[in-house]
C-alpha positions as CSV (number, residue, x, y, z in Angstrom):
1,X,60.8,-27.7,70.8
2,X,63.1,-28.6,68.0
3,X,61.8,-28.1,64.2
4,X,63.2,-29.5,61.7
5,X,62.9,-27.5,58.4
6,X,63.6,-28.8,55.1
7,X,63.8,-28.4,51.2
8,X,66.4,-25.1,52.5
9,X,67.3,-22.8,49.2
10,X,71.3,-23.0,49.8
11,X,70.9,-19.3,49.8
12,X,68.9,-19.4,53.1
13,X,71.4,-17.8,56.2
14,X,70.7,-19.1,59.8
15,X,69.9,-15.3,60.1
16,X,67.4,-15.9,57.7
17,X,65.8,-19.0,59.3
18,X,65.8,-16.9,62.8
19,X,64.2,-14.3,61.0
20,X,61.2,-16.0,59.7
21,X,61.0,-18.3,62.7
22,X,60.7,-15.2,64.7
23,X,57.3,-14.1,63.6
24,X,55.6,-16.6,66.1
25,X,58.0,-16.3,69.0
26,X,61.2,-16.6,70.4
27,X,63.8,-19.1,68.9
28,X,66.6,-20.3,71.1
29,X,68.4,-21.4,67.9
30,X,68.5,-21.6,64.1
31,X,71.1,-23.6,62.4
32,X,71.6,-24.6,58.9
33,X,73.1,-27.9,58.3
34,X,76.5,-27.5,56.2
35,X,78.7,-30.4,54.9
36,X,81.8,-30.6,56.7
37,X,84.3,-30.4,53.6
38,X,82.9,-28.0,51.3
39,X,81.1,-25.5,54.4
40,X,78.1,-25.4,51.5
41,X,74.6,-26.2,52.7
42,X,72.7,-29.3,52.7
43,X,69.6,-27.9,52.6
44,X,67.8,-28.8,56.1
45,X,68.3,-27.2,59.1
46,X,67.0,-26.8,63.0
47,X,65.5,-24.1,64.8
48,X,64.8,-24.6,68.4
49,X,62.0,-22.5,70.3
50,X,61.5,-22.4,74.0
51,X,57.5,-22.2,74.1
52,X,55.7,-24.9,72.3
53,X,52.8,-23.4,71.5
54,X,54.8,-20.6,69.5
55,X,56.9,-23.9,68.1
56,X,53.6,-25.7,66.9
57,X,52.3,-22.5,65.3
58,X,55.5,-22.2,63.5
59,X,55.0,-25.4,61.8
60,X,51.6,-24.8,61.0
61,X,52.5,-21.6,59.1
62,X,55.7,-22.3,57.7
63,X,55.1,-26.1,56.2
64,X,55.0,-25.9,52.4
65,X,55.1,-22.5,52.4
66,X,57.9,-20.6,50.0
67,X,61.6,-19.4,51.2
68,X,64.1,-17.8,49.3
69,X,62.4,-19.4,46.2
70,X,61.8,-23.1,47.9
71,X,58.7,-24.9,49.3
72,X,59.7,-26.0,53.0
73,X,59.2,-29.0,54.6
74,X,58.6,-28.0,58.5
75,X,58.1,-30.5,60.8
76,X,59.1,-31.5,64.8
77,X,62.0,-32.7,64.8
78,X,62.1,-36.4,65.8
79,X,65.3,-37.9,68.1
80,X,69.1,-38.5,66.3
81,X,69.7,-41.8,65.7
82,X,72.9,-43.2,66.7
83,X,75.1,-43.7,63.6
84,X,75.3,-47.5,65.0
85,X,71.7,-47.9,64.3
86,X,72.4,-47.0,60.6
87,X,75.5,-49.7,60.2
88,X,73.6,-52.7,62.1
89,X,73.8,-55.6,60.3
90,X,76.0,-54.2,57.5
91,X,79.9,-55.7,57.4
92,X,82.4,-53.1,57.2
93,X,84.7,-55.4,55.2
């Protein structure tokens, strides 16, 4: 299951999110969301866990609870919308 975690302390590492993620169960992933120009963080990220029972306790646990000095947001992640989605009806002109 993907998990998308939110309200990230810019301080927080991916080694970090693993880390705490880890307490319930194996993660496949953790990745902290950086802007493309400046490398800095933007604050979300995504950690991946293979068993979904371990994933849903996760959430459970880890929703509004503090790290590295900020109240998470945990949640399932839901699908990527295609950036066409976000332009429809707009002009580019």
């Amino acid at each position: 299951m993907k998990i998308y975690v939110g309200n990230l302390s810019y301080n927080t590492t991916e080694e970090g999110l693993r880390s705490k993620f880890e307490e319930f169960g194996a993660v496949e992933e953790a990745a902290v969301v950086t802007d493309r120009y400046t490398g800095r963080s933007r604050g979300f990220g995504f950690v991946t866990m293979p068993n979904d029972e371990e994933a849903k306790a996760a959430i459970e646990a880890l929703n509004e609870k503090e790290l590295d000095g900020r109240t998470l947001k945990v949640n399932e992640a839901r699908p990527r919308r295609d950036s066409r989605d976000r332009n429809e009806g707009r002009s580019r002109w």
